[in-house]
C-alpha positions in Angstrom: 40.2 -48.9 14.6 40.7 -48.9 10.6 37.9 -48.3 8.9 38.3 -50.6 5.4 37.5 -54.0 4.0 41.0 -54.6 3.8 40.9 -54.6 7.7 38.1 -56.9 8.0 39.3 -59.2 5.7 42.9 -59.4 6.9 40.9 -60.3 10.6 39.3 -62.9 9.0 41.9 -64.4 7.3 44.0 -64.5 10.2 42.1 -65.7 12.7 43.1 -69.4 12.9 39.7 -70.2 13.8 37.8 -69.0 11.0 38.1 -69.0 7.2 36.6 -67.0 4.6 33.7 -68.3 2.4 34.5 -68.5 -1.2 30.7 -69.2 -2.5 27.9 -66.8 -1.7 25.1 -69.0 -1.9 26.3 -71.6 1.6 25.6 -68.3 3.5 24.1 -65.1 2.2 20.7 -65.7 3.7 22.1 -66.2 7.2 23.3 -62.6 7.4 20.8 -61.0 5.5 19.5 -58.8 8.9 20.6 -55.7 10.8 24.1 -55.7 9.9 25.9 -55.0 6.7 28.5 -57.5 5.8 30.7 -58.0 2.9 30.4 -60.9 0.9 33.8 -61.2 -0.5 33.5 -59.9 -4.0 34.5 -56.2 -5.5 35.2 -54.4 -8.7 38.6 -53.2 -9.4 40.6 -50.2 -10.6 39.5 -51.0 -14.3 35.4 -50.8 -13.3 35.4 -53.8 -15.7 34.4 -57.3 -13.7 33.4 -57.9 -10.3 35.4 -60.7 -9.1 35.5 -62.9 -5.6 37.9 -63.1 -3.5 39.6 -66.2 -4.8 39.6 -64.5 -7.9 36.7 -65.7 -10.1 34.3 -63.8 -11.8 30.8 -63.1 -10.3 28.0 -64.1 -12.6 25.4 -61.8 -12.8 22.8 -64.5 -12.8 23.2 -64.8 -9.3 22.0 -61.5 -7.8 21.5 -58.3 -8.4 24.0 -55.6 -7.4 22.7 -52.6 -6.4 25.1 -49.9 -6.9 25.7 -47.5 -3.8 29.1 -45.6 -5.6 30.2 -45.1 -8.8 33.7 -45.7 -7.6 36.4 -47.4 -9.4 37.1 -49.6 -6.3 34.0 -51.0 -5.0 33.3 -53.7 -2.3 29.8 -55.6 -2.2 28.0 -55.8 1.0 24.9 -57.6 2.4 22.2 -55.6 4.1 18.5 -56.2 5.3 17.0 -54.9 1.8 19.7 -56.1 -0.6 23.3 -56.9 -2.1 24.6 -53.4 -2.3 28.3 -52.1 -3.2 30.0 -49.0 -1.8 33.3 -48.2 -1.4 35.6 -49.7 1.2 35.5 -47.6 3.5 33.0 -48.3 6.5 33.7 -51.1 8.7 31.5 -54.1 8.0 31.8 -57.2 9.0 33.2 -59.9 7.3 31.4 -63.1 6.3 33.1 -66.0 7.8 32.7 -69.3 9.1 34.0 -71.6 11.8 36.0 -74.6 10.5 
């Protein structure tokens, strides 16, 4: 099994059954328990702007990102204490939603 976001998120996108969510706030607290899951938003190669999968720019007004890697490519996740980034390299679950 790959180990990457890119994995989860091309499972999720594929899946005819389910579709990716696009706005934090219609979900984050449902998954906010055992599991980490990414949310759909990263930082890219310039370590600039974190931006959502769609392609629009977090606000930081939201939440708080708490900074697992210093990485140039980071991926935020959702665990039990916080929103948290890392690298994309462990195999979270994606948030997604039946349509």
């Amino acid at each position: 099994m790959q180990t990457s976001v890119h994995f989860s998120r091309v499972i999720c996108l594929f899946q005819a059954s389910k579709n990716c969510f696009s706005y934090w706030q219609d979900v984050l607290l449902q998954f906010k328990g055992l599991y980490n899951h990414w949310i759909g938003l990263r930082r890219t190669d310039d370590n600039k702007a974190w931006t959502w999968t769609n392609g629009t720019l977090y606000s930081e007004s939201l939440f708080k990102i708490i900074r697992s890697s210093q990485k140039n490519i980071e991926y935020v996740y959702l665990n039990h204490e916080a929103v948290k980034s890392q690298e994309g390299t462990i195999p979270f679950k994606w948030i997604c939603k039946k349509t």
